[in-house]
LOKOL-585209 format. One record per residue: residue number from 0; x, y, z of N, C-alpha, C, CB in turn. Coordinates in Angstrom, 3 decimals. Glycine has a CB too. Example, Ala and Ser with C-alpha at 12.3 -4.5 7.8 and 13.67 -1.06 7.14 Angstrom:
BEGIN
[atom 0,[13.190,-5.690,7.800],[12.300,-4.500,7.800],[13.200,-3.300,7.800],[11.308,-4.473,9.046]]
[atom 1,[12.850,-2.250,7.080],[13.670,-1.060,7.140],[12.900,0.030,7.870],[14.084,-0.598,5.725]]
# end
This chain:
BEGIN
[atom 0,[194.525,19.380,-89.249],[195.961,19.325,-88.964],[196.783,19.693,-90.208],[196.353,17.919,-88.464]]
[atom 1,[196.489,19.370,-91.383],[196.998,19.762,-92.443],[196.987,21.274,-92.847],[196.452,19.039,-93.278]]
[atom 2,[196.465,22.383,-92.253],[196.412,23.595,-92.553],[197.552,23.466,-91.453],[195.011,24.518,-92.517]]
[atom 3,[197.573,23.193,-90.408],[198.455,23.963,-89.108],[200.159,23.311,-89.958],[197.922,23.025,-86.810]]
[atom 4,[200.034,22.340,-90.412],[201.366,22.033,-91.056],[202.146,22.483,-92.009],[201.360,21.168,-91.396]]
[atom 5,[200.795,23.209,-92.674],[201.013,23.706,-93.674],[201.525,25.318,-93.622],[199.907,23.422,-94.326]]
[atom 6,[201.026,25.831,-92.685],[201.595,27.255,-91.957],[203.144,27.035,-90.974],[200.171,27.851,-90.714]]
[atom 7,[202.735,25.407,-90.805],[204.704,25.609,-89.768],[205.381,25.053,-91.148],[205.284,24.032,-87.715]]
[atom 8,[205.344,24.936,-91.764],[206.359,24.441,-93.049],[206.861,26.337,-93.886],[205.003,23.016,-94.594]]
[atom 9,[206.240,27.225,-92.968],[206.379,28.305,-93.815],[207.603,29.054,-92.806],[204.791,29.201,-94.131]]
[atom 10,[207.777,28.650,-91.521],[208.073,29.314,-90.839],[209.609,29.233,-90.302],[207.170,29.217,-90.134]]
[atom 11,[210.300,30.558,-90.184],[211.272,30.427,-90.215],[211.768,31.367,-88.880],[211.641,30.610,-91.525]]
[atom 12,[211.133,31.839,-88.168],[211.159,32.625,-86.637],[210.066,32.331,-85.413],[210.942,34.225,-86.925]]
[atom 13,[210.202,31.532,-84.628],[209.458,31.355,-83.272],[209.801,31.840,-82.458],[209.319,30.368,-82.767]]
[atom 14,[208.680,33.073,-81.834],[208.750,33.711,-80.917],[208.368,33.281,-79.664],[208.299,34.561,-81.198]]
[atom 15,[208.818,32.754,-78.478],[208.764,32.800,-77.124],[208.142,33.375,-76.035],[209.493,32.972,-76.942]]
[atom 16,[206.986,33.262,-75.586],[207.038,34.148,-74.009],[207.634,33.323,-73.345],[205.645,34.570,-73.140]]
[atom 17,[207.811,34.150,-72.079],[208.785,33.145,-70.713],[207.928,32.454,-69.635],[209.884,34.242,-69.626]]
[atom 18,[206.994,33.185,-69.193],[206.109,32.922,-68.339],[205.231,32.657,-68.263],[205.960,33.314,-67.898]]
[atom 19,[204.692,31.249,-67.843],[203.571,30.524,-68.572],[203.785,29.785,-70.251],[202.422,31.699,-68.652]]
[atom 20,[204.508,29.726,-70.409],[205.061,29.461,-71.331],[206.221,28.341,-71.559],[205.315,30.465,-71.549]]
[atom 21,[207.742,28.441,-71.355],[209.119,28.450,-70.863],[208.764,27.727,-69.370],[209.877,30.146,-70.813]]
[atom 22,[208.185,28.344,-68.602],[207.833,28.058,-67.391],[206.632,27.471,-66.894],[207.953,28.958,-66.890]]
[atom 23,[206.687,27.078,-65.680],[204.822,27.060,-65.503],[204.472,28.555,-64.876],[204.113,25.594,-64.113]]
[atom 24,[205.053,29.437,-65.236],[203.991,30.827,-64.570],[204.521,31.028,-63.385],[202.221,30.570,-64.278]]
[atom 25,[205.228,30.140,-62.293],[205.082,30.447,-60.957],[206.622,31.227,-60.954],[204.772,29.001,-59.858]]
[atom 26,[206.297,32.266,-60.015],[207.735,33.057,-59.816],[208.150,32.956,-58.260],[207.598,34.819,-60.270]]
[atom 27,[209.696,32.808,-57.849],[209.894,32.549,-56.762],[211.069,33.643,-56.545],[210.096,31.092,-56.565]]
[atom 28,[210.524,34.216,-55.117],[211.668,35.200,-55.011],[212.210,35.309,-53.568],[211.204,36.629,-55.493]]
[atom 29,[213.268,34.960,-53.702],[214.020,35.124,-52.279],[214.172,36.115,-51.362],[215.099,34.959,-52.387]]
[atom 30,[214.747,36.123,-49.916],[214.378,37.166,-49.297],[215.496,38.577,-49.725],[214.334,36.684,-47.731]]
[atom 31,[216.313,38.361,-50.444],[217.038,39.414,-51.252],[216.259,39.695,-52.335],[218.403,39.036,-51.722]]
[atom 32,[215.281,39.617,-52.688],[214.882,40.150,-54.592],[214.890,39.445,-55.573],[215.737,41.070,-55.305]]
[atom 33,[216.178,37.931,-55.270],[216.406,37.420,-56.457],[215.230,36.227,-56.858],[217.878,36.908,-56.405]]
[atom 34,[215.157,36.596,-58.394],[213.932,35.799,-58.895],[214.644,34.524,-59.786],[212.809,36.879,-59.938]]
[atom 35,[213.725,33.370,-58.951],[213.858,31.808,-59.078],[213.028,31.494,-60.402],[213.200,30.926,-57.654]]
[atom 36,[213.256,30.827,-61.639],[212.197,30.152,-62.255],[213.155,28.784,-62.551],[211.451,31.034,-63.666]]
[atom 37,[211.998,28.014,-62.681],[212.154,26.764,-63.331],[211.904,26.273,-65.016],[211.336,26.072,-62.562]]
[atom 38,[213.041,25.627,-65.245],[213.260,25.738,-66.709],[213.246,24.060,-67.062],[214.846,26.650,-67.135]]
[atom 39,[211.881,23.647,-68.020],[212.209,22.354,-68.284],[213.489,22.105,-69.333],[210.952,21.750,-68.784]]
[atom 40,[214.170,20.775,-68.892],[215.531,20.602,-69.501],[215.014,20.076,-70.834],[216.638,19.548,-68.657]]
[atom 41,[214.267,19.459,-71.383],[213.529,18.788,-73.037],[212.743,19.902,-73.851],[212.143,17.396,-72.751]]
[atom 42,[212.376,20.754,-72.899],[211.987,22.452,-74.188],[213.649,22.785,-74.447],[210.873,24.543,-73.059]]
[atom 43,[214.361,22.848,-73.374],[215.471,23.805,-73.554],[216.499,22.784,-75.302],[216.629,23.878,-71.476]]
[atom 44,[216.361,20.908,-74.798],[216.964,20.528,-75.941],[216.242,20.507,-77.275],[217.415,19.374,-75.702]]
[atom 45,[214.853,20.550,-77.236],[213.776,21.242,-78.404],[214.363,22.078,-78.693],[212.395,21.764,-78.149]]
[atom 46,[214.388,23.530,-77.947],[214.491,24.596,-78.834],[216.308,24.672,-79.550],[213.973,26.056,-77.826]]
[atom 47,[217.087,23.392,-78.885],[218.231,23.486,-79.434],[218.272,22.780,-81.013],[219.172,22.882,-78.420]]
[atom 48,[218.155,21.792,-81.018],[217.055,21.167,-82.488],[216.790,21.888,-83.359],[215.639,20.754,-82.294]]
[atom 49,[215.561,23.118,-82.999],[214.955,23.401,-83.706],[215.818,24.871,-84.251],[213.629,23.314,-83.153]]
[atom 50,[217.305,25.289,-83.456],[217.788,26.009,-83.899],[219.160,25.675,-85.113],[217.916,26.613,-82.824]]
[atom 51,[219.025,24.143,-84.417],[220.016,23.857,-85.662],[219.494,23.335,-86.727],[221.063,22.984,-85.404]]
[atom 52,[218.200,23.123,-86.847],[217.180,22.673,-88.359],[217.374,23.742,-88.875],[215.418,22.317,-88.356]]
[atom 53,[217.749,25.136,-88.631],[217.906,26.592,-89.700],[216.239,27.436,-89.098],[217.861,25.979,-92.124]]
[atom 54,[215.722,27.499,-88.262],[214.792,28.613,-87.622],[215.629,29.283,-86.134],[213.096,27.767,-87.158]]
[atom 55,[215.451,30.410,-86.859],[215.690,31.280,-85.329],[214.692,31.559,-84.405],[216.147,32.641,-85.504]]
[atom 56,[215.278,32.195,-83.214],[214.341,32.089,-81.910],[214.188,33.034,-81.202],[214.653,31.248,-81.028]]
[atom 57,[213.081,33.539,-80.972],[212.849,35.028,-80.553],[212.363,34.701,-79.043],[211.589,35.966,-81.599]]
[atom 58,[212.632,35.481,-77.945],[212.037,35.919,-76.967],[211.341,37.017,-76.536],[212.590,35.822,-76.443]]
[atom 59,[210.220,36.984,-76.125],[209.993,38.232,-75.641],[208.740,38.171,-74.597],[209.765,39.189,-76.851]]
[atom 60,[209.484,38.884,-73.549],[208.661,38.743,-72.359],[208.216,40.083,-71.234],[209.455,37.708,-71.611]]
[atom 61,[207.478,39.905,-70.773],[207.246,41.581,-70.225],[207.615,41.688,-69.164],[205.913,42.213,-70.112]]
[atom 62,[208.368,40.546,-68.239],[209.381,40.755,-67.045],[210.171,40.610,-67.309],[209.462,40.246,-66.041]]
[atom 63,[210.999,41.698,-66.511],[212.554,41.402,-66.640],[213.594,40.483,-65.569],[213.128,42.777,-66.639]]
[atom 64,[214.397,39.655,-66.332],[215.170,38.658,-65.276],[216.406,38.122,-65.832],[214.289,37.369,-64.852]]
[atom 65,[217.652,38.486,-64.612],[218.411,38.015,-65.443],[218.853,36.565,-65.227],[219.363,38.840,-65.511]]
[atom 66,[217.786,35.149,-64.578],[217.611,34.195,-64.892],[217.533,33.845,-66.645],[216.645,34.007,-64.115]]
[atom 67,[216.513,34.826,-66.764],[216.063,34.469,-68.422],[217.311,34.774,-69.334],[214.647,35.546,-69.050]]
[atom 68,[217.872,35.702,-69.018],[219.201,36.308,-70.025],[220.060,35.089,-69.951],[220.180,37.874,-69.391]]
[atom 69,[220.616,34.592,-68.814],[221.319,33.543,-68.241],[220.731,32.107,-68.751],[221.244,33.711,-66.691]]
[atom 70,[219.672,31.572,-69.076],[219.230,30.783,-69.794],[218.990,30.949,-71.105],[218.437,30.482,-69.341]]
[atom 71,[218.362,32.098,-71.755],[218.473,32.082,-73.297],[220.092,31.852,-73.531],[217.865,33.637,-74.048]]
[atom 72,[221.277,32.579,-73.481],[222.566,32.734,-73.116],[223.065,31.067,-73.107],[222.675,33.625,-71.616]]
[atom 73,[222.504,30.331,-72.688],[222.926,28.749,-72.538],[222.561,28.073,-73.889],[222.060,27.916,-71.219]]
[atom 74,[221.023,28.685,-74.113],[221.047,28.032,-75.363],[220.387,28.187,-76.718],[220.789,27.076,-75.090]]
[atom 75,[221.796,29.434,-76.738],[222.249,30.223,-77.715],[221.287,30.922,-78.358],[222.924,29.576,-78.549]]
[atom 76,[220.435,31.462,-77.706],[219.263,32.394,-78.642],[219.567,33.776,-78.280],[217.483,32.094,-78.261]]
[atom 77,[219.850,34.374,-79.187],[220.299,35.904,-79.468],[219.289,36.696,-78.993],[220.548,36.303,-80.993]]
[atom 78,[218.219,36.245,-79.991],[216.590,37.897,-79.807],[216.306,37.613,-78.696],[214.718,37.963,-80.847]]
[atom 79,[216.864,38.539,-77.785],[215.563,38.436,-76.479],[215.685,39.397,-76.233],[215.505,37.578,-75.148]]
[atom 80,[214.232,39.794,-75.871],[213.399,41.209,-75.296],[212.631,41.054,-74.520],[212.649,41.977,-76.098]]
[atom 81,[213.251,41.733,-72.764],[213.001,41.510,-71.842],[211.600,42.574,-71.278],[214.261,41.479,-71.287]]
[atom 82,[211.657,43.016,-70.484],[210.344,44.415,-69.995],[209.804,44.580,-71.010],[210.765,46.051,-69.483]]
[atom 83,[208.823,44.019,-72.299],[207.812,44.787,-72.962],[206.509,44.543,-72.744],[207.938,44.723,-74.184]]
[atom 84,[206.043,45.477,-72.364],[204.668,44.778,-71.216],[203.573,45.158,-72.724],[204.120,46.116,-68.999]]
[atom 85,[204.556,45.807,-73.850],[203.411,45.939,-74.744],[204.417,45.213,-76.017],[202.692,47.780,-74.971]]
[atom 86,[204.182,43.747,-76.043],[205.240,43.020,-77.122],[205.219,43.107,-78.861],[205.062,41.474,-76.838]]
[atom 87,[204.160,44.129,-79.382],[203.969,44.425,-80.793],[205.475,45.267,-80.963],[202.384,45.396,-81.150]]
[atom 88,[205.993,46.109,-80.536],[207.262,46.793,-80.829],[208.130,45.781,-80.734],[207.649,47.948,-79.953]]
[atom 89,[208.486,44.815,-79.735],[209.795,44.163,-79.907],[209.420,43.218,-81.334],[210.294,43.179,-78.371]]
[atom 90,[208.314,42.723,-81.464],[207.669,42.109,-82.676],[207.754,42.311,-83.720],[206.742,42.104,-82.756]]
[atom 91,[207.915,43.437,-83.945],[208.159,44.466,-85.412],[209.348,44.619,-85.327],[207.473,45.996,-85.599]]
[atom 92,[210.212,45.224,-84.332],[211.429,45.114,-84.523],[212.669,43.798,-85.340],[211.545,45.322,-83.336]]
[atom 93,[211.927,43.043,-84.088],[212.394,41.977,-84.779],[212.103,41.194,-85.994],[212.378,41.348,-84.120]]
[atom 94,[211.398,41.257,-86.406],[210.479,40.596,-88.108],[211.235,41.581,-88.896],[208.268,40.860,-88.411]]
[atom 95,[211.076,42.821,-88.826],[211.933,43.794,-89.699],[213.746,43.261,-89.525],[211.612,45.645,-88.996]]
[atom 96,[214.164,43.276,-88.510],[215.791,42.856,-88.587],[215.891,41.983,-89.238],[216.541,42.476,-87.475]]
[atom 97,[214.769,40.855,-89.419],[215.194,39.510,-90.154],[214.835,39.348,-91.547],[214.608,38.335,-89.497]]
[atom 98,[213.916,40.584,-91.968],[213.309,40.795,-92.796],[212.608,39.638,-93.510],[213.989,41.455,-93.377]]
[atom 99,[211.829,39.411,-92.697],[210.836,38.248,-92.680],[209.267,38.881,-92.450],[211.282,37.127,-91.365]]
[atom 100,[208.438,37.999,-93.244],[206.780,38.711,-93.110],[205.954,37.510,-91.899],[205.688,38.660,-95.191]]
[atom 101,[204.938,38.605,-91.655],[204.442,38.012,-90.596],[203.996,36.523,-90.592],[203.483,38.754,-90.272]]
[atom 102,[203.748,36.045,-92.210],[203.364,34.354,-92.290],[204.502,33.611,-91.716],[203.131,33.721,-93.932]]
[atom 103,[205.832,34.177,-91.572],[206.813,33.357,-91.566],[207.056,33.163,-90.314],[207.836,33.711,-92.246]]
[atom 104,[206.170,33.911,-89.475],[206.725,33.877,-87.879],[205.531,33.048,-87.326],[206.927,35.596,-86.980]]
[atom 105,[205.997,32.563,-86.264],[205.262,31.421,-85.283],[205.565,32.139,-83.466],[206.300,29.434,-85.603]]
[atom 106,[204.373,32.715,-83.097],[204.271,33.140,-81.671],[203.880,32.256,-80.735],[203.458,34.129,-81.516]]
[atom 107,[204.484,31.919,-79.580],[203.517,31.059,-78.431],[203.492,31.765,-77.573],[203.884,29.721,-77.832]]
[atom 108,[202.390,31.985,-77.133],[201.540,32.823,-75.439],[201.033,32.069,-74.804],[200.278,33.893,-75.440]]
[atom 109,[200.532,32.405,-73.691],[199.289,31.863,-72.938],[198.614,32.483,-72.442],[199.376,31.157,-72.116]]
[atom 110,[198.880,34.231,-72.511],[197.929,34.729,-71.473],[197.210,36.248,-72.543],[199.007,35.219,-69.672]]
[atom 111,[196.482,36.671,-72.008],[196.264,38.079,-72.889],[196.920,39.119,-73.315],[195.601,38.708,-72.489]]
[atom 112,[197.947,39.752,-72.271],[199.025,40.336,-73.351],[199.566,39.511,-74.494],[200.254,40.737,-72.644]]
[atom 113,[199.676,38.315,-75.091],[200.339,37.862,-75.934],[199.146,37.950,-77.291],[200.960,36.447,-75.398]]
[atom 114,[197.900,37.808,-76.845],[197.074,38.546,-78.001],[196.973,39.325,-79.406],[196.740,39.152,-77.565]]
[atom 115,[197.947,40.591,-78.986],[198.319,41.556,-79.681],[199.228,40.803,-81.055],[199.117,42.582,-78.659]]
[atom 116,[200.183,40.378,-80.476],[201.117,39.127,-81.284],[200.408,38.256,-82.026],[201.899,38.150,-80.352]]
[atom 117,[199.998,37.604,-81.495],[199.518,36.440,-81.696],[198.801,35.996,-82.831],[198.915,36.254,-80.835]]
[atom 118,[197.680,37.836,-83.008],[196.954,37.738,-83.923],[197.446,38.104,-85.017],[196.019,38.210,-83.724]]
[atom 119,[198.806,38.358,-85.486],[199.507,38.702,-86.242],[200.460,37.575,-87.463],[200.131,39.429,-85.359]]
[atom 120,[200.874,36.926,-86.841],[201.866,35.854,-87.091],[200.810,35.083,-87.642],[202.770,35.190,-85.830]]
[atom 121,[201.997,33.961,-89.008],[201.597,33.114,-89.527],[200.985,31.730,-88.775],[202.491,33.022,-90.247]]
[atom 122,[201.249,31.416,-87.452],[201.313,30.917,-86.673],[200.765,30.918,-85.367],[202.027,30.931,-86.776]]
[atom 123,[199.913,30.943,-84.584],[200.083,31.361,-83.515],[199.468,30.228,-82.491],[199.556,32.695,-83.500]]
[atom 124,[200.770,29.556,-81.563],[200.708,28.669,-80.388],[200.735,28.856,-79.106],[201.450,27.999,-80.421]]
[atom 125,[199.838,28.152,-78.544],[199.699,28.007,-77.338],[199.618,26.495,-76.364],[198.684,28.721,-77.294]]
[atom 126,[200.087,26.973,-74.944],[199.821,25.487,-73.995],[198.563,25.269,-73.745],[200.447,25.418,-72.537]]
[atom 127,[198.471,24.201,-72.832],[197.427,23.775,-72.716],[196.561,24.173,-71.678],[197.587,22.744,-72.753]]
[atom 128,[197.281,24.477,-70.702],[196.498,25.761,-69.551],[197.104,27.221,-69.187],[196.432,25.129,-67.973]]
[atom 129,[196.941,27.213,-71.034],[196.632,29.087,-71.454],[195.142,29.101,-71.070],[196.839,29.710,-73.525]]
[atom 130,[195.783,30.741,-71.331],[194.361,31.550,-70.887],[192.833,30.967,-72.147],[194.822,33.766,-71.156]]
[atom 131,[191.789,30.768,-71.355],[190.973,30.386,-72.608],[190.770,31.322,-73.756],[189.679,30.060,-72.209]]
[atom 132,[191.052,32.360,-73.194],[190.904,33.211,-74.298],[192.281,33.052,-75.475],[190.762,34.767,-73.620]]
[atom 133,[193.000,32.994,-74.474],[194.094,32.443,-76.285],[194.593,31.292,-76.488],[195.596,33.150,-76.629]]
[atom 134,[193.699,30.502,-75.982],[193.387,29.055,-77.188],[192.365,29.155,-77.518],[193.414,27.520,-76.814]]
[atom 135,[191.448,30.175,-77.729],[190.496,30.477,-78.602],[191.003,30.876,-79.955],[189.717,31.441,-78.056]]
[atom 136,[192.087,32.067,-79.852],[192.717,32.500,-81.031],[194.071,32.029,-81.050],[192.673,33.924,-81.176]]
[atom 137,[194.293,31.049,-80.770],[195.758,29.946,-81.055],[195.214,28.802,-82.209],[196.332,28.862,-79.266]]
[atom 138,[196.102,29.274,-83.443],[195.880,27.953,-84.358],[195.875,26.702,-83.864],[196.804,27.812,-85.301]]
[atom 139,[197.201,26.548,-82.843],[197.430,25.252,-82.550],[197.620,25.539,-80.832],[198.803,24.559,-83.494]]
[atom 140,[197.370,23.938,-80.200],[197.909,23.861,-78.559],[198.501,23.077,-78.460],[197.150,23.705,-77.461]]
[atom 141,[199.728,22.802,-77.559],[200.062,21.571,-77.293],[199.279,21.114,-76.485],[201.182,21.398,-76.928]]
[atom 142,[199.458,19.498,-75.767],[199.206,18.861,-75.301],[199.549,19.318,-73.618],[199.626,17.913,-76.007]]
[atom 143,[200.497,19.382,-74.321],[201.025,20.026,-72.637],[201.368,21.053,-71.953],[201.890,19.710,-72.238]]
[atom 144,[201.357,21.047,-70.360],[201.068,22.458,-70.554],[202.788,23.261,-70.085],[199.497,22.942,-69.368]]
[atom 145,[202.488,24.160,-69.536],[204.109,25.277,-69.517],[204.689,25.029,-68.676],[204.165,26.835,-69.349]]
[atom 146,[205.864,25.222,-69.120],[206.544,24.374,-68.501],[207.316,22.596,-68.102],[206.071,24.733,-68.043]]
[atom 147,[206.101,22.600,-68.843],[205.985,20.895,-68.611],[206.184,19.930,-70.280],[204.022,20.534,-67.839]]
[atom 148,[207.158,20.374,-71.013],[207.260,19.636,-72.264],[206.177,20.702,-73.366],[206.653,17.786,-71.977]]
[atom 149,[205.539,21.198,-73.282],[204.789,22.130,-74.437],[205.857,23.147,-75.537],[203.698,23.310,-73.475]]
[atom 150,[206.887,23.352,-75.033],[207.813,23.883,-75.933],[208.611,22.864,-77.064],[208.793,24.545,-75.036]]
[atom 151,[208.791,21.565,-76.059],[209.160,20.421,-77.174],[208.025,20.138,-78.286],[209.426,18.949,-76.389]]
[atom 152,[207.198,19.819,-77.776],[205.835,20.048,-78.587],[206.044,20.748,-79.943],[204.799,20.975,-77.731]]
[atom 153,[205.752,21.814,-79.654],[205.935,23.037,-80.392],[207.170,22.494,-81.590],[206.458,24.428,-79.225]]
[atom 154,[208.407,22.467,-80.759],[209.617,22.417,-81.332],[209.710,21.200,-82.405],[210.629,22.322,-80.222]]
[atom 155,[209.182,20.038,-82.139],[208.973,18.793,-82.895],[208.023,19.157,-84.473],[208.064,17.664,-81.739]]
[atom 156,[206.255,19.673,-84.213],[205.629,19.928,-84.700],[206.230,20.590,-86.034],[204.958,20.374,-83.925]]
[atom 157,[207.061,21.957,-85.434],[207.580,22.877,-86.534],[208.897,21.652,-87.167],[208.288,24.714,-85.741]]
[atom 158,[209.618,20.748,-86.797],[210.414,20.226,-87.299],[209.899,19.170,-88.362],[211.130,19.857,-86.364]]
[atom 159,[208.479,18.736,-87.536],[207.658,17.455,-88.732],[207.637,17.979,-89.605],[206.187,16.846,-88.672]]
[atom 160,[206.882,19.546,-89.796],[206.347,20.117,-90.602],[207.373,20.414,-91.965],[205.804,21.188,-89.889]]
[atom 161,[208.625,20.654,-91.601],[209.522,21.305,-92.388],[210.191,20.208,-92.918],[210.373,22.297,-91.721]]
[atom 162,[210.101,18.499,-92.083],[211.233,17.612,-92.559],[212.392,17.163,-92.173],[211.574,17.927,-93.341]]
[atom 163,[212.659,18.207,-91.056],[214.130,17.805,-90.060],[213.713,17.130,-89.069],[215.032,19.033,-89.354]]
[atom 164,[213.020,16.726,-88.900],[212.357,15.877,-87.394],[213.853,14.352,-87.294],[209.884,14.868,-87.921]]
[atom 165,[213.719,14.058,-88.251],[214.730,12.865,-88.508],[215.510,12.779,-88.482],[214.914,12.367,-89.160]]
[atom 166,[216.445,14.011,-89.237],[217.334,14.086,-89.446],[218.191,14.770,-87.642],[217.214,14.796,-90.857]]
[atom 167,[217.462,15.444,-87.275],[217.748,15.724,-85.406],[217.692,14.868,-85.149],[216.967,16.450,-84.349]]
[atom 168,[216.578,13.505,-84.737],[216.763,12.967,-83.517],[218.002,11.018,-84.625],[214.465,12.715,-82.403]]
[atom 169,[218.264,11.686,-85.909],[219.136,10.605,-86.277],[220.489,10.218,-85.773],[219.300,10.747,-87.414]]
[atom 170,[220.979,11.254,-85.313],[222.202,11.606,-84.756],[222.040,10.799,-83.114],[222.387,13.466,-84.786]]
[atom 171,[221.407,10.487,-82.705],[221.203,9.593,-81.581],[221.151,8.302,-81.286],[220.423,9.782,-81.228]]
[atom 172,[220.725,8.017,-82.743],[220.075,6.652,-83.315],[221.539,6.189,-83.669],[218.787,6.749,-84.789]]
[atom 173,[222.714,6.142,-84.261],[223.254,6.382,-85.282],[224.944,5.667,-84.046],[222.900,8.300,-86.068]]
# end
């Protein structure tokens, strides 16, 4: 545990997938086209936390929805990159805009396109019913799985690691 702490204490960009991830995977679509997901409300106040501890927040996902635009949009995360069914370009793009190196970034996937990423970053997280193959090559897993609190997870972990864990949830206490 002390190596994985020791890599989120470095990190200053967490990248996002949506699906399986954000979500539990399942997509719902009405008899017009429009696509339904479900968004846990304790990732969404995680990743708010973890944007006001000073890390930014990347998305990037290989469907496009403008559920997801409409929820990043709520809470307040700028990078998102929707249709990249091949996510190393939005990856580079973005690490270069922030001009940040790959130790400094933290990816979570669950499935095999996120691979490519994954193996890149200083970081690389996953849920708990990801694909086995990438919690094979995931430093770390949460406990839980997508959708279901694994982004708070995530979001806490990187906050222990860095020292703001306290200072977020003090403001409640207080």
């Amino acid at each position: 545990m002390q190596e994985i702490l020791k890599r989120a204490k470095q990190i200053r960009l967490v990248i996002f997938d949506v699906d399986g991830v954000l979500t539990d995977g399942s997509l719902f679509l009405g008899d017009d086209g429009q696509e339904y997901k479900a968004f846990n409300s304790r990732d969404g106040l995680g990743m708010k936390l973890l944007q006001k501890s000073g890390l930014e927040i990347g998305i990037i996902t290989g469907r496009t929805s403008n559920v997801v635009a409409l929820r990043m949009e709520s809470l307040g995360i700028r990078h998102v990159y929707q249709g990249q069914e091949d996510k190393v370009p939005a990856f580079r793009e973005l690490r270069d805009k922030l001009g940040l190196t790959n130790e400094q970034i933290a990816y979570v996937g669950d499935d095999v396109v996120d691979l490519p990423v994954m193996r890149q970053v200083g970081l690389a997280m996953t849920v708990r019913d990801a694909h086995p193959l990438v919690r094979q090559y995931a430093h770390w897993q949460a406990q839980a799985g997508a959708g279901r609190g694994a982004v708070r997870e995530i979001c806490e972990l990187l906050m222990e690691a860095q020292g703001t864990l306290e200072q977020a949830f003090g403001k409640y206490l207080d």
